[in-house]
C-alpha positions in Angstrom: 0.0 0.0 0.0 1.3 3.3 -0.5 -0.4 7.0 0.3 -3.2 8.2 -1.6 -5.8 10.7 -1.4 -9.0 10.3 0.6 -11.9 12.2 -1.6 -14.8 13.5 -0.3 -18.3 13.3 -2.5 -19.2 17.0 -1.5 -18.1 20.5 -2.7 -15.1 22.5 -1.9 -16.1 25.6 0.1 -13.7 27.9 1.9 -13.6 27.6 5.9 -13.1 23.9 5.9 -10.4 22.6 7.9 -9.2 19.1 7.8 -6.9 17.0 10.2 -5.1 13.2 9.7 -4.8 11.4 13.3 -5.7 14.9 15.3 -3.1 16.5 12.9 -3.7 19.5 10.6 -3.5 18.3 7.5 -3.6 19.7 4.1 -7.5 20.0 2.4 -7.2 19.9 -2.0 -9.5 20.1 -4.4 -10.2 17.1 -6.4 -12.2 16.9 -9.9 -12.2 21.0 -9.4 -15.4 20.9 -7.3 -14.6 18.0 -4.6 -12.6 17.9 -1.3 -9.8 15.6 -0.7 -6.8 14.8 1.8 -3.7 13.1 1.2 -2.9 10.4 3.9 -0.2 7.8 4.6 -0.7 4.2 3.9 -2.5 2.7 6.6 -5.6 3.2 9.2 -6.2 7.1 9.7 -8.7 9.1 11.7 -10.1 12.0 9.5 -11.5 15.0 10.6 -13.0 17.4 8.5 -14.3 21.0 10.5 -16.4 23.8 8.6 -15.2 26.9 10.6 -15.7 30.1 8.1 -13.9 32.9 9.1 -17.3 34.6 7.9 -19.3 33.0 10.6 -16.6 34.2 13.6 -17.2 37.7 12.3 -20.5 37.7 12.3 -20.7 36.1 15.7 -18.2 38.7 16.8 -20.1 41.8 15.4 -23.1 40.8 16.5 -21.7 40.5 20.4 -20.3 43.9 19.9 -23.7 45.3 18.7 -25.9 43.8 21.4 -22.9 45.0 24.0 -23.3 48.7 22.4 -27.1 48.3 22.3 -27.3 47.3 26.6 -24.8 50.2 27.1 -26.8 53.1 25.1 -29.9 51.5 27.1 -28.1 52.5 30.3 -26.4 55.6 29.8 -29.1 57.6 27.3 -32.3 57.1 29.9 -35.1 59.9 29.4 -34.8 62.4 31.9 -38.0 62.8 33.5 -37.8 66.9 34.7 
């Protein structure tokens, strides 16, 4: 046996992250729309992560809005004369 690739029957997307044995491994496109990994000969565990840098923003943005949105609710109260 030697090392080969390991395709995967879905599309390549950016964000995906893939690791060989708990290792970060490389993640190729294969056949221009598929995902694959290149492993050793051998039994491997493969573990493939979708973790956009997209989705961190938004998650971040949207923690700094609702932080800005509690703070204006505290500091701009009517005052009743």
């Amino acid at each position: 046996a030697s090392a080969g690739l390991l395709v995967i029957g879905d599309n390549y997307f950016p964000g995906w992250r893939a690791a060989v044995d708990r290792r970060p491994a490389p993640l190729l496109r294969a056949d221009y729309t598929l995902r694959a990994v290149p492993i050793e000969a051998g039994a491997h565990s493969v573990d493939l992560v979708y973790d956009p840098l997209s989705f961190r923003l938004g998650v971040g943005l949207s923690a700094a809005g609702l932080v800005l949105a509690a703070f204006s609710l505290v500091t701009d109260r009517p005052r009743w004369v």
